[in-house]
C-alpha positions in Angstrom: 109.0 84.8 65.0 110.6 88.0 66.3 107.7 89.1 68.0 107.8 85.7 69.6 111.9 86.0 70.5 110.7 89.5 71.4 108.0 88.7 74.0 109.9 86.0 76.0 113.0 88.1 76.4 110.7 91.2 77.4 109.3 88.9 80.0 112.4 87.4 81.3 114.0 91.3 81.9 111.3 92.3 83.5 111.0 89.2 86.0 115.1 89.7 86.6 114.9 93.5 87.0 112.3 92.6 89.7 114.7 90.3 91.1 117.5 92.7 91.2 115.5 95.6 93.0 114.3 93.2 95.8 117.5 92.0 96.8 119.5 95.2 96.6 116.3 96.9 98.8 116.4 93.8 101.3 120.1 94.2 101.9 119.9 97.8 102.3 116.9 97.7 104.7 118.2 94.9 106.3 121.4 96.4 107.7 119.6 99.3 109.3 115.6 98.7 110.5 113.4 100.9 111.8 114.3 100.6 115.3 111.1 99.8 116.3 111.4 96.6 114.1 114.9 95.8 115.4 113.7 95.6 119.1 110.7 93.0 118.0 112.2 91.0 115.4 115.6 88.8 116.3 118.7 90.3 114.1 120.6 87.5 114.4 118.3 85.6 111.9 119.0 88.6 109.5 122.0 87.4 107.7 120.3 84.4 107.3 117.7 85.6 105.9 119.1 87.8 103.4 121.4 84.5 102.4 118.5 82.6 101.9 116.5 85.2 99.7 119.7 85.9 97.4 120.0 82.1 97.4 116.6 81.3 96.5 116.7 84.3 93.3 119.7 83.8 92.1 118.4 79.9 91.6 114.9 81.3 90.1 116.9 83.5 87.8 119.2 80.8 86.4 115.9 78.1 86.2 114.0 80.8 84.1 117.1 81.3 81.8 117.1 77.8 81.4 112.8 78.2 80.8 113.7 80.5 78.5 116.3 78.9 76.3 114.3 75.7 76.0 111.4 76.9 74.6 113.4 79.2 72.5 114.8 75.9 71.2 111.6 74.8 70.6 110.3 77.6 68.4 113.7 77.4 66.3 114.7 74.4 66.0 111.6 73.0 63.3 110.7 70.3 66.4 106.7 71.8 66.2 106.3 71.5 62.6 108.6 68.1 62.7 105.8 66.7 65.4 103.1 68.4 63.8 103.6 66.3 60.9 104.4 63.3 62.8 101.1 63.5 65.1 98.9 64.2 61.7 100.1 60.6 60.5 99.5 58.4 63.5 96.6 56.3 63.2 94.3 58.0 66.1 91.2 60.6 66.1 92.3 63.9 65.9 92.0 65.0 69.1 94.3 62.5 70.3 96.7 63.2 67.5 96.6 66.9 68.9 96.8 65.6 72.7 100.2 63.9 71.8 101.4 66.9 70.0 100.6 69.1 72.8 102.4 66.5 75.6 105.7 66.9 73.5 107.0 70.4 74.4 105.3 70.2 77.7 107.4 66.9 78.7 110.4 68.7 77.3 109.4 71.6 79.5 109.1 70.0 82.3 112.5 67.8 81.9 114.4 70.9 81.8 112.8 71.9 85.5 114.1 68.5 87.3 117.6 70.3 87.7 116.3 73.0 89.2 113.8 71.3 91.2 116.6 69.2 92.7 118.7 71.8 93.6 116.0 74.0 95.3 114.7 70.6 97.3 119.1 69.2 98.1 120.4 72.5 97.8 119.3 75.6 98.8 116.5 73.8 101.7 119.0 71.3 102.5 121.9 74.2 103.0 119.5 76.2 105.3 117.5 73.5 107.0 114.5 72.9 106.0 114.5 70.5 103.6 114.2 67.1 104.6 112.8 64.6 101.8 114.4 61.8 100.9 115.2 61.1 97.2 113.2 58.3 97.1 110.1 60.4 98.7 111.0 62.9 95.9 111.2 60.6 93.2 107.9 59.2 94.2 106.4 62.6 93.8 107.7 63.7 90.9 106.7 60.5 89.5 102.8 61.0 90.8 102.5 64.2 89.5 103.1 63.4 86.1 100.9 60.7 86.6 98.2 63.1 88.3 99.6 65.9 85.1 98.7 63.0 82.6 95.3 62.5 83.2 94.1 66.4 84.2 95.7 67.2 81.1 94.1 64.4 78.9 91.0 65.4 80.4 90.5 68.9 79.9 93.2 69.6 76.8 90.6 66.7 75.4 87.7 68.7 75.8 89.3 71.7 74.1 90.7 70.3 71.4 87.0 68.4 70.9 85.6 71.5 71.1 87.7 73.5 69.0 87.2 71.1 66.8 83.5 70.6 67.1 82.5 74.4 67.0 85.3 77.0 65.1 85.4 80.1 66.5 82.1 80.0 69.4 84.6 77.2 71.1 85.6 79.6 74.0 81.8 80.1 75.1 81.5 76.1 76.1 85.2 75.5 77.2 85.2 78.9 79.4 81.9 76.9 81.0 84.2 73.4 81.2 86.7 75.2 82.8 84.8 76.5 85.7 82.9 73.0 86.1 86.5 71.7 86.2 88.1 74.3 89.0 85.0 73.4 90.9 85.2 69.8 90.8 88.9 70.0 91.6 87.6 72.3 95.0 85.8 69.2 96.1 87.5 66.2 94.9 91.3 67.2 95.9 91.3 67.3 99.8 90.2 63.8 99.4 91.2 61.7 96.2 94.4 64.2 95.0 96.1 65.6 98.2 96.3 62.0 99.9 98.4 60.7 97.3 101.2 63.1 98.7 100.3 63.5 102.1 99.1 61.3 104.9 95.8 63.2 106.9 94.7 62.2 110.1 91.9 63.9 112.4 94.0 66.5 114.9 95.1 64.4 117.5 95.5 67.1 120.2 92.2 66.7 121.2 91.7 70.0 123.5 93.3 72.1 120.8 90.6 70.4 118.4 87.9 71.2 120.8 88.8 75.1 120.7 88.8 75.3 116.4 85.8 73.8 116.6 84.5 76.2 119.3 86.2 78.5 117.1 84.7 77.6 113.6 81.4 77.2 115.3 81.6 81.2 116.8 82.3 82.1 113.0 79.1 79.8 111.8 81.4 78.0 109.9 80.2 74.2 109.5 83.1 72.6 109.0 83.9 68.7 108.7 86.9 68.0 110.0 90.2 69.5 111.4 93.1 67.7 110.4 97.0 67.7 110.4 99.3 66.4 107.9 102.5 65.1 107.6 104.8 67.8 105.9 107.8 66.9 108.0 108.4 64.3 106.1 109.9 67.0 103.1 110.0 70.7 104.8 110.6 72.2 108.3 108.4 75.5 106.6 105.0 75.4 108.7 101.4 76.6 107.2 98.1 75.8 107.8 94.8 76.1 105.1 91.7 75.8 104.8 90.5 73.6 102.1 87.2 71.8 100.1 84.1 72.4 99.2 80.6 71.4 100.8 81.1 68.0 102.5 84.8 68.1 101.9 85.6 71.4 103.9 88.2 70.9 106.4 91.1 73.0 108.5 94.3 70.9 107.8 97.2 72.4 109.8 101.2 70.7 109.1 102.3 69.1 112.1 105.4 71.4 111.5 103.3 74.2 112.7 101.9 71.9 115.9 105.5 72.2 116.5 106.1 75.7 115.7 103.8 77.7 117.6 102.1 77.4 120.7 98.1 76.9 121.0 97.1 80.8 121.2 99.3 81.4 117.9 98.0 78.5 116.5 94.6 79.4 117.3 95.2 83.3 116.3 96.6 81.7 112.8 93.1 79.5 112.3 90.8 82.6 113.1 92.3 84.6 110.0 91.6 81.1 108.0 88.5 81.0 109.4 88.0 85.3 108.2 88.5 84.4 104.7 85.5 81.7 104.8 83.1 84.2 106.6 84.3 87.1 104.1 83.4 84.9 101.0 87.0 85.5 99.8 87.2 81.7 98.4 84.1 82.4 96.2 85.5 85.8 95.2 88.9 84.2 94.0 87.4 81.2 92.1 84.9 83.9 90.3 88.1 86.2 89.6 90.1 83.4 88.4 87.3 82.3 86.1 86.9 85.6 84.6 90.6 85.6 83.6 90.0 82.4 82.5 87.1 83.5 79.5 88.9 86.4 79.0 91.7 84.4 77.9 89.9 82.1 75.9 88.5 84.7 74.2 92.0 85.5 73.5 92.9 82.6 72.1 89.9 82.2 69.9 90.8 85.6 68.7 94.3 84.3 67.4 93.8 81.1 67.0 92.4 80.6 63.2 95.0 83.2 62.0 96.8 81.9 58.9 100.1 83.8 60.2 100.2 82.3 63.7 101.2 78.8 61.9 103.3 80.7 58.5 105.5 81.5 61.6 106.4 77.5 61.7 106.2 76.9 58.1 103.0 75.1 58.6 100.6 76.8 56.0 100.4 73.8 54.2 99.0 71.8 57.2 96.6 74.4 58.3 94.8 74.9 54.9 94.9 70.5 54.6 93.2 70.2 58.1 92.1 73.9 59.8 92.6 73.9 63.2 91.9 70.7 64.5 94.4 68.0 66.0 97.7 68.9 65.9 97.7 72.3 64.2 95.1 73.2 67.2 97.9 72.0 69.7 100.3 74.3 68.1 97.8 77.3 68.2 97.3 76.8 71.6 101.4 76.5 72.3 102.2 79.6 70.4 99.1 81.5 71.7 100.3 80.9 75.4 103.6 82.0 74.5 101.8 85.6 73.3 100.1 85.9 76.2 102.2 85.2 78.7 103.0 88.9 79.2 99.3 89.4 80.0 99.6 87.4 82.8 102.7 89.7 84.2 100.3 92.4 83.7 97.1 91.5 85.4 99.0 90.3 88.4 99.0 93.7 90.6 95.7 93.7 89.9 95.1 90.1 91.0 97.4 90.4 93.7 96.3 93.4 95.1 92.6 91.8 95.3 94.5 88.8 97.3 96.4 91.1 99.7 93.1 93.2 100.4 91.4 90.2 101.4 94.4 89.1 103.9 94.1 92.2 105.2 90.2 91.7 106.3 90.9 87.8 107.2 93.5 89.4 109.6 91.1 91.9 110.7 88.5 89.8 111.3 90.7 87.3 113.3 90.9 90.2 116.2 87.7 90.4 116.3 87.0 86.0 116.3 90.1 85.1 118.6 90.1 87.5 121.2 94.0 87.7 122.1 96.1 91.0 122.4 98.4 89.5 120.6 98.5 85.9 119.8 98.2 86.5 115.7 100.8 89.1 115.5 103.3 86.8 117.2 102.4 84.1 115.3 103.0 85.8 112.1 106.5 87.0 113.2 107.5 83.4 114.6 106.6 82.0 111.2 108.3 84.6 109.4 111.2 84.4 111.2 111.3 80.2 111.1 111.0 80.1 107.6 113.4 83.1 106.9 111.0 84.8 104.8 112.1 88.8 103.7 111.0 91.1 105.7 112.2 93.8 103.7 110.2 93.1 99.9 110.9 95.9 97.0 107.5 97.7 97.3 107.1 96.6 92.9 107.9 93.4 93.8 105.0 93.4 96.7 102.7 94.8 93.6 103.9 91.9 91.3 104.9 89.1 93.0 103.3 89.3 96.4 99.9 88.0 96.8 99.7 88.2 100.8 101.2 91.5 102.6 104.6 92.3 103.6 104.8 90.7 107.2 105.8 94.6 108.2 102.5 96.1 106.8 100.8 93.2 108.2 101.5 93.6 111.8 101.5 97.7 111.3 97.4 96.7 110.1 96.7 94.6 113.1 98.1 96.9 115.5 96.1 100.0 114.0 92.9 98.1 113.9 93.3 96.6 117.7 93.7 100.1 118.8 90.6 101.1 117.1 89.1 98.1 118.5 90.3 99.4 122.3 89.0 102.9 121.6 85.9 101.9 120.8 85.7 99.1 123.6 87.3 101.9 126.2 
């Protein structure tokens, strides 16, 4: 149990030490920028800006305190073994004895995040502007995606626990392969059955400006099936656009908050980098990343799974030699497994991240070259910075950590040394 206690407050330092370097680097670089910096960005959003950051942590820090206690009172206070034993009894198969065990502490973990959650959405984005959902819009949200939680959950925790269940220790092999089948599916099924439950799409109703992304997508070979907008005013002011979908369901959907945002060059400039990442193959590289973490950490968990000490920790020998790990001694494997590798995740991410800022990087690189426009993407990227308050001034091991696009300083540094590469070699 102490190595438990051990790993969770290890993890929690480490994410709060982060915290306290970035905001004690972004008021010190704040004060005083390069003057370069100070002549192109607007200082008066500054103080904003660093109020908004400090807001923003100091909320994370005091939700993952609260994370932290709550599933400290989980391991401690007897509630696994108590519903361990409960879920055994019920009259249902055994998977679904270890799907309701499994829905407990995550139920209880996500309770504990609707505080938060609220004060984040009313608070902190209401205080600086940008929030603007109603209660009833957020209440119909939350509510869909527990629904939405529910059934992905069921679904592939199911399959798991069937398989765990089905093949001992070879279950990873299979459920790594379920996995993958299920982050594809998701690719192609969620611009069009999952997003629309949250957000109303309609085809881009500024028709010239539709014309030129196609003219656009079509320059870059890039069949695409439809450019779209969607209705994010209705709970932010923050403005983004993405590129979305697999096969028939690829699409461009920009928020109309950006439509408002930036003019048609910018707009344009911001499409071409979306557009980079499609020609690059970065999509494909990032599922195929993201499913390689994935076996790895199933081969993880099959590792620890079927160890007798991983349930002695919860006083649940007795249950684990009645049954093995099947139902709800699986679900508690799987709990107390993701709590010991939780810290793996904190360590792979400067790898991952560093593959993900690399790629934004080429996407921006390859915009230049797609959008031809002195200009247009580097003042897009400071208008959107500067509208949604974002910090210009990131702790360099927070960029390595916790950043998985680049600084919006390095950014336009990138885009100005490759343009003038790109006049030298035109001159």
């Amino acid at each position: 149990m102490w190595i438990f206690i051990t790993l969770l407050l290890v993890e929690f330092v480490l994410s709060a030490a982060l915290a306290y370097l970035n905001l004690t680097h972004l008021k010190r670089s704040a004060v005083a920028p390069p003057q370069e910096w100070a002549e192109r960005l607007d200082m008066t959003q500054f103080p904003r800006m660093i109020a908004y950051t400090t807001a923003h942590t100091r909320l994370g820090l005091i939700a993952s305190l609260s994370n932290l206690a709550v599933t400290l009172a989980i391991l401690l206070s007897g509630l696994l073994p108590a519903t361990a034993r409960w879920a055994s009894a019920l009259p249902l198969p055994t998977v679904g004895q270890g799907l309701t065990m499994l829905a407990i502490p995550a139920l209880i973990a996500y309770l504990a995040t609707i505080p938060w959650d609220l004060a984040s959405q009313f608070g902190v984005e209401r205080r600086f502007g940008f929030s603007t959902i109603t209660l009833r819009t957020w209440l119909l949200d939350q509510a869909k995606e527990l629904l939405v939680s529910l059934l992905l959950g069921a679904l592939l925790g199911g399959g798991l626990l069937f398989l765990i269940e089905q093949l001992g220790r070879a279950w990873w092999l299979p459920a790594w392969a379920l996995f993958g089948l299920f982050q594809a599916l998701m690719a192609l099924v969620a611009p069009v059955i999952l997003l629309p439950l949250f957000n109303k799409f309609e085809p881009l109703q500024d028709q010239e400006l539709a014309e030129q992304i196609d003219a656009l997508a079509a320059r870059a070979h890039l069949p695409l099936r439809g450019v779209f907008q969607m209705d994010a005013s209705r709970r932010s002011t923050h403005a983004n656009a993405y590129f979305t979908g697999l096969g028939k369901t690829r699409r461009i959907v920009l928020f109309d908050t950006l439509l408002d945002q930036l003019d048609r060059d910018h707009i344009l400039a911001v499409l071409a980098h979306e557009i980079g990442h499609w020609t690059k193959r970065h999509i494909p590289v990032r599922v195929a990343v993201s499913i390689l973490l994935s076996g790895l950490g199933m081969a993880c968990v099959a590792t620890l799974l079927d160890r007798p000490w991983l349930y002695g920790t919860l006083g649940l020998d007795s249950l684990y030699a009645a049954s093995g790990v099947v139902g709800p001694v699986a679900a508690v494997g799987l709990y107390l497994v993701s709590i010991l590798l939780s810290p793996l995740g904190l360590l792979l991410a400067p790898l991952v991240n560093g593959l993900s800022r690399r790629q934004e990087f080429q996407a921006d690189a390859y915009a230049l070259r797609l959008y031809d426009h002195p200009t247009a993407l580097e003042e897009g990227l400071i208008l959107l910075s500067e509208k949604n308050l974002s910090n210009l001034f990131p702790h360099p091991l927070v960029v390595r950590f916790r950043y998985s696009h680049p600084p919006l300083l390095e950014r336009v540094a990138a885009i100005r040394a490759q343009r003038a590469v790109g006049d030298a070699q035109g001159g």
